[in-house]
N, C-alpha and C positions, 0 to 999 in steps of 0.2 A: 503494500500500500504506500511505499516513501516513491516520490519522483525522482526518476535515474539521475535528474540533475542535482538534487539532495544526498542521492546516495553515493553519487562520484565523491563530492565535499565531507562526506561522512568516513569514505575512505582515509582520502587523503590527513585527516585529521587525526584518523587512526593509524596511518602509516606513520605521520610525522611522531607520531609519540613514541612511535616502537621504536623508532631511529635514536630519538633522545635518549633510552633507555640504555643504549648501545654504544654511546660517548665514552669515550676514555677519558677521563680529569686525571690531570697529573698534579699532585701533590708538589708547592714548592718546599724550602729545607724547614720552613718554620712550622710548619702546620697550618699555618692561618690563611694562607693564600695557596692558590690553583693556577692552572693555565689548559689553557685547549689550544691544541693543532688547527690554523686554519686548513691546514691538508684529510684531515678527520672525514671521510667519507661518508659518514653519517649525520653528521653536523653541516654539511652541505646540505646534504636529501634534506634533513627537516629545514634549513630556510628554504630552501628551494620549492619545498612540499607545499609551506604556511607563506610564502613568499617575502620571507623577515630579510633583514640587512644580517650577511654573518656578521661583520664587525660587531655591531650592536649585541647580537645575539651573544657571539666568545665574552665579551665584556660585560651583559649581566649577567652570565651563568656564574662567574667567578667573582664579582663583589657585589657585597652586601650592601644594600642600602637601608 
């Protein structure tokens, strides 16, 4: 009963999260801070999925506001 064009979007939004979940964070020496690969193949597919800015995205995943 969802229209195809609901249920493309309903993928895609699904797909983007499975991506996310699949990030590699790398720990820097302190503990308190991270960093992500912009090469991270996964981290591409989800902005690419949800159509975010990587930049944007590498930089809130890793600090707190």
């Amino acid at each position: 009963g969802v229209k195809e064009s609901h249920q493309m979007t309903i993928f895609r939004i699904i797909a983007a999260i499975l991506h996310l979940g699949n990030l590699e964070i790398q720990a820097e020496r302190d503990g308190e801070t991270c960093s992500l690969s912009s090469e991270d193949e996964h981290l591409n597919n989800f902005c690419g999925l949800l159509g975010i800015e990587l930049s944007q995205m590498q930089h809130w995943l890793c600090h707190r506001k």
